[in-house]
Structure formats: C-alpha cells, structure tokens
C-alpha positions as CSV (number, residue, x, y, z in Angstrom):
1,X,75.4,76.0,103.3
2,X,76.2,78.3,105.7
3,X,77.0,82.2,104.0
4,X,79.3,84.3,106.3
5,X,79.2,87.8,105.5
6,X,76.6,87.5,103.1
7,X,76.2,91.5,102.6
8,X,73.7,91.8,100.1
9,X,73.4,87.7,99.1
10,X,75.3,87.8,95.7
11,X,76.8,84.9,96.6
12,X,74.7,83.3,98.3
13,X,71.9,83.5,95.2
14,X,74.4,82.1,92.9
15,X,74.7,78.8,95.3
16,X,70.8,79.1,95.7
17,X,70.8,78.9,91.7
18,X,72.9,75.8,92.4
19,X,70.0,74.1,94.7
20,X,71.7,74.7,97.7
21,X,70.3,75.4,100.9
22,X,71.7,78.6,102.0
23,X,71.8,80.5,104.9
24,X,73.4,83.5,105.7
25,X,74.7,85.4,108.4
26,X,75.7,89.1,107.9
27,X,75.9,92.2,110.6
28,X,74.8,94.5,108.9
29,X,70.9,95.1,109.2
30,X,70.3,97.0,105.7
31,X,72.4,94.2,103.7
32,X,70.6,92.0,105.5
33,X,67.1,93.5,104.6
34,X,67.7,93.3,101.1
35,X,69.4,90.2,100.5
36,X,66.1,89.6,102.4
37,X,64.4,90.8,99.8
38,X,65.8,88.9,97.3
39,X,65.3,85.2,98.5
40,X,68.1,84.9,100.8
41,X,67.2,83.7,104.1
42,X,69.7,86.1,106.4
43,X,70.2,86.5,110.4
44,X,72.0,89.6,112.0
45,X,75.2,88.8,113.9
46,X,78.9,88.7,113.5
47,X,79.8,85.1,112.9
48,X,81.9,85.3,116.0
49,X,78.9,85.9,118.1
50,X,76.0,84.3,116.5
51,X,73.9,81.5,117.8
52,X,74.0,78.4,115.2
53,X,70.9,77.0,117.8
54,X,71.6,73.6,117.2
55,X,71.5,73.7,113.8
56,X,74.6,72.2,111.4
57,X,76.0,72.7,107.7
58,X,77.6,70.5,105.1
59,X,79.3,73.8,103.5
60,X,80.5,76.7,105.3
61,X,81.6,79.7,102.8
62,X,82.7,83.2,102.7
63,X,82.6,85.4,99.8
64,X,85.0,88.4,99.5
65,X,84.4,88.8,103.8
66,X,86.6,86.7,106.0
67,X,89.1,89.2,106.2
68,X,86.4,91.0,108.5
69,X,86.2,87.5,110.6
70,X,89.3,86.9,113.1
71,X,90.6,83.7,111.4
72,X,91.0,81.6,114.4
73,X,87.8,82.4,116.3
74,X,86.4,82.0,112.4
75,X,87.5,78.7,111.6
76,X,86.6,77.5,115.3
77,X,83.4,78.3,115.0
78,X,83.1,76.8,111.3
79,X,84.0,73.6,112.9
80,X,81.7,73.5,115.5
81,X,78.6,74.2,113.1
82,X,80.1,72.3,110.3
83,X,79.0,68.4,109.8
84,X,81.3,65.6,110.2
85,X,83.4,65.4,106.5
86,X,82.3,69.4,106.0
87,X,84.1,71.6,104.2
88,X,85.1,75.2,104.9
89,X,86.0,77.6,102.0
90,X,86.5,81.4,102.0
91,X,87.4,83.1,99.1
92,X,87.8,86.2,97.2
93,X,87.8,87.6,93.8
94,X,91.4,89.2,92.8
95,X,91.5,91.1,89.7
96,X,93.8,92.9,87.6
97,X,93.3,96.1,85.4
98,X,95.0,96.7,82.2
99,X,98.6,98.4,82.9
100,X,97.2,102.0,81.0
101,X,94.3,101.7,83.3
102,X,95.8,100.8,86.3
103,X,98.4,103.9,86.0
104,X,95.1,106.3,85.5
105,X,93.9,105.0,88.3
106,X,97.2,105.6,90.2
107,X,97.4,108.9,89.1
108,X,94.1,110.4,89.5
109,X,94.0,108.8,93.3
110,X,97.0,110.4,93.9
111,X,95.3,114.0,92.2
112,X,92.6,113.5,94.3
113,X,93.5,112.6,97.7
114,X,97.5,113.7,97.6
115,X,100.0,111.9,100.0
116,X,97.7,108.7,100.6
117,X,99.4,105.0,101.0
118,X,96.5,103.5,98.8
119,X,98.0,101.9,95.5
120,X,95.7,99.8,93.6
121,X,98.1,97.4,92.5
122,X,99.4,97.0,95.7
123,X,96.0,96.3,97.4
124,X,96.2,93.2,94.8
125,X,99.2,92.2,95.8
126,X,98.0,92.7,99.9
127,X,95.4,89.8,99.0
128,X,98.1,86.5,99.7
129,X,98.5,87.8,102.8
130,X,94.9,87.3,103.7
131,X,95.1,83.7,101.9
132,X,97.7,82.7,104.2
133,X,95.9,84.6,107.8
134,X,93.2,82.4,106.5
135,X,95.1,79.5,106.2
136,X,96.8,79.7,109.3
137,X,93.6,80.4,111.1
138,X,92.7,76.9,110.1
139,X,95.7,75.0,110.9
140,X,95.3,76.7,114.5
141,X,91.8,75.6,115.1
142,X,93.4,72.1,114.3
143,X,90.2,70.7,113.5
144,X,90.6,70.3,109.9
145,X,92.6,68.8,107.2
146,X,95.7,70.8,105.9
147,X,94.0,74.2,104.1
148,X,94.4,73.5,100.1
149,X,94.4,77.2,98.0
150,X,92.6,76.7,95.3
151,X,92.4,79.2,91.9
152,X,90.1,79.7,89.1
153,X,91.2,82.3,86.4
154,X,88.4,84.0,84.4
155,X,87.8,87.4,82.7
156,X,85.3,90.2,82.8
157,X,84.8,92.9,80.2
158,X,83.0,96.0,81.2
159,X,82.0,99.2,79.0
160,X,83.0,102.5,80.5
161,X,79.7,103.1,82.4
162,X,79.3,99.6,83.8
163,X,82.8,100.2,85.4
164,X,82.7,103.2,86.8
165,X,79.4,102.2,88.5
166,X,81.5,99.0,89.9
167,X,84.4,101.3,91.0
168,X,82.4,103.1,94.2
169,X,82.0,99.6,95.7
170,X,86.1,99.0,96.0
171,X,87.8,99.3,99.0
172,X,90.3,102.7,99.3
173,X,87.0,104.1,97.2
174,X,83.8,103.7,99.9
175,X,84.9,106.7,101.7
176,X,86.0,108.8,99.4
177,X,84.5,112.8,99.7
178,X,82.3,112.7,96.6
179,X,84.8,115.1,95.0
180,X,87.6,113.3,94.8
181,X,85.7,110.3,93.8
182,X,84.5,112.2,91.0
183,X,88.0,112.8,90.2
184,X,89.3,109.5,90.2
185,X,86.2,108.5,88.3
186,X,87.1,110.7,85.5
187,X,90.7,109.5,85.0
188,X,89.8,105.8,85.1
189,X,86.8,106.8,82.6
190,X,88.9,108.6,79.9
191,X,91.5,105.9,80.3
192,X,88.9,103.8,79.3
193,X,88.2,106.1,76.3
194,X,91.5,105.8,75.2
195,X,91.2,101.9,75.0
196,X,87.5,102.1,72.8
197,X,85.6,102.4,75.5
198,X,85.4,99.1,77.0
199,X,88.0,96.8,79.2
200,X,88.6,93.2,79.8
201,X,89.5,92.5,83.2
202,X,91.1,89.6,84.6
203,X,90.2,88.1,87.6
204,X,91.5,85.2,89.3
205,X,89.0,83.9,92.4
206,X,91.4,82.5,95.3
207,X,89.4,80.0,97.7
208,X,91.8,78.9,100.7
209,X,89.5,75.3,102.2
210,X,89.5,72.8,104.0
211,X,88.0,69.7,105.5
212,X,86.8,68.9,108.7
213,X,88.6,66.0,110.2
C-alpha cells in the first residue's frame, strides 16, 4: 500500500497492524522522521512530484490529506503507480460534537479571535465538498471505475483532558496565538464540565474510491 500524506504514520501503522506493506510518502521532513521512528517506512516529496522508481501498489490511500493533493494530478498519478485491478481510496474522519459543546465552541472562538469566518459546524459541513473534488478528480483522470463514497459511522468518547489535548491538532486551531487558544480551550473545557466531564463524539469516516480499470 502506498500512504499519501502519511504525516506522522497513524494510518499507515493501523494498515501495518493489518499485515500490509506500507509505504508512505509525506512532505514534510519532521513527520516524516518520526513516523520514521515508529516503523513506518516514509520518503519526502509531495505526491505530485515524487519518484514511484519503478515500483507499483495494489492499494493507494490517503488519510485525512488529499485535500492538500490537487485531485486530478492526484488520481493521475495514483493510476500510474497503481497495479492493474488496484484500488484508490482517500478518506477522512468527520465528526460531530454534541450541540451544548459545539455552541461553546462557537462562542468562545468567536471571544477569542472576534469577526473570523471559522464556524466549526460549518467546517463539517465544508467536508462533501472535498468528497465530491475528490470524486471528480477521479472521473477526470478517466482511468478508473465510477468513484463509490463509502461511510462507516462510529463513536469516540473522550474525558475533558483527552479532548482538549486533541483540539490543538484541528484545523482553524493550528495557528491560533497561544492566547486565544487558551481561551477557546477553556469554554470547550467547562462545557465539558457541564456534561460530567466526559463526551461521546460521533464520527462518521467518509472514503470516496475507486478501481483502476
């Protein structure tokens, strides 16, 4: 399997702990380094530019990163790497916070950096319209079968801590002055109070694939 994006080889350990045969390709050298250091064999290029040498895949994936691929030049270069019958499947992980959250989340973003466009819920709602780029990025490299969407629901529950350490990592939140973070930290965290101190969060993991014809 062939990882695009692998960042820090989350993904790309699970399909390891599978007994696949992964490697990954990721841009950026420190994510690289330690997926490294972790058992993930990892070269550093942008998919769009880097050498496959030869070499071919059964699987191509992407976990939570095509968006950061242009889907036509993407899905191009899957097929050219991918084995005859090969399958190409991108996906991401959409999830949903609890309405009371959600609004505390809303509001303290709001607090802390007043007048921006960034609305959490919206952001959930932006993610179809990277299903169908992806999609359509297929279908225009016309070198695969008809791009299926595929869903599997699932839930998470966090406690407090474990979700306010999760939070930094979110888009609209990774370059955030480490004030207003704090900020929006604190609302989400007393929300979280309110509910007992721990949250179940719904997530619903969105893969948009396809075959190689």
């Amino acid at each position: 399997m062939l990882d695009v994006g692998t960042g820090t080889g989350i993904a790309a350990r699970q399909l390891q702990a599978l007994r696949c045969r992964v490697l990954g390709v990721e841009p950026d050298e420190r994510m690289a380094e330690f997926a490294r250091t972790t058992g993930v064999d990892v070269e550093v290029a942008t998919f769009e530019d880097w050498d496959p040498a030869g070499r071919t895949f059964d699987v191509v994936v992407a976990a939570q990163a095509w968006h950061w691929v242009d889907p036509v030049v993407g899905a191009a270069k899957a097929a050219r790497v991918l084995r005859s019958g090969g399958r190409l499947a991108v996906f991401w992980h959409v999830s949903q916070l609890p309405e009371q959250v959600a609004d505390a989340f809303a509001v303290a973003y709001e607090r802390a950096v007043p007048g921006t466009s960034f609305d959490f819920r919206a952001a959930v709602a932006g993610y179809q319209r990277m299903f169908d780029l992806a999609a359509d990025g297929i279908r225009r490299a016309e070198a695969f079968t008809e791009p299926e969407e595929w869903r599997f629901d699932w839930a998470q529950t966090y406690t407090r801590g474990a979700y306010l350490d999760l939070m930094p990592t979110q888009g609209g939140l990774t370059r955030l002055p480490p004030d207003a973070l704090a900020e929006v930290l604190h609302g989400v965290g007393q929300a979280i109070d309110a509910k007992g101190g721990t949250i179940t969060v719904p997530y619903t993991t969105v893969a948009v694939t396809s075959v190689l014809r």
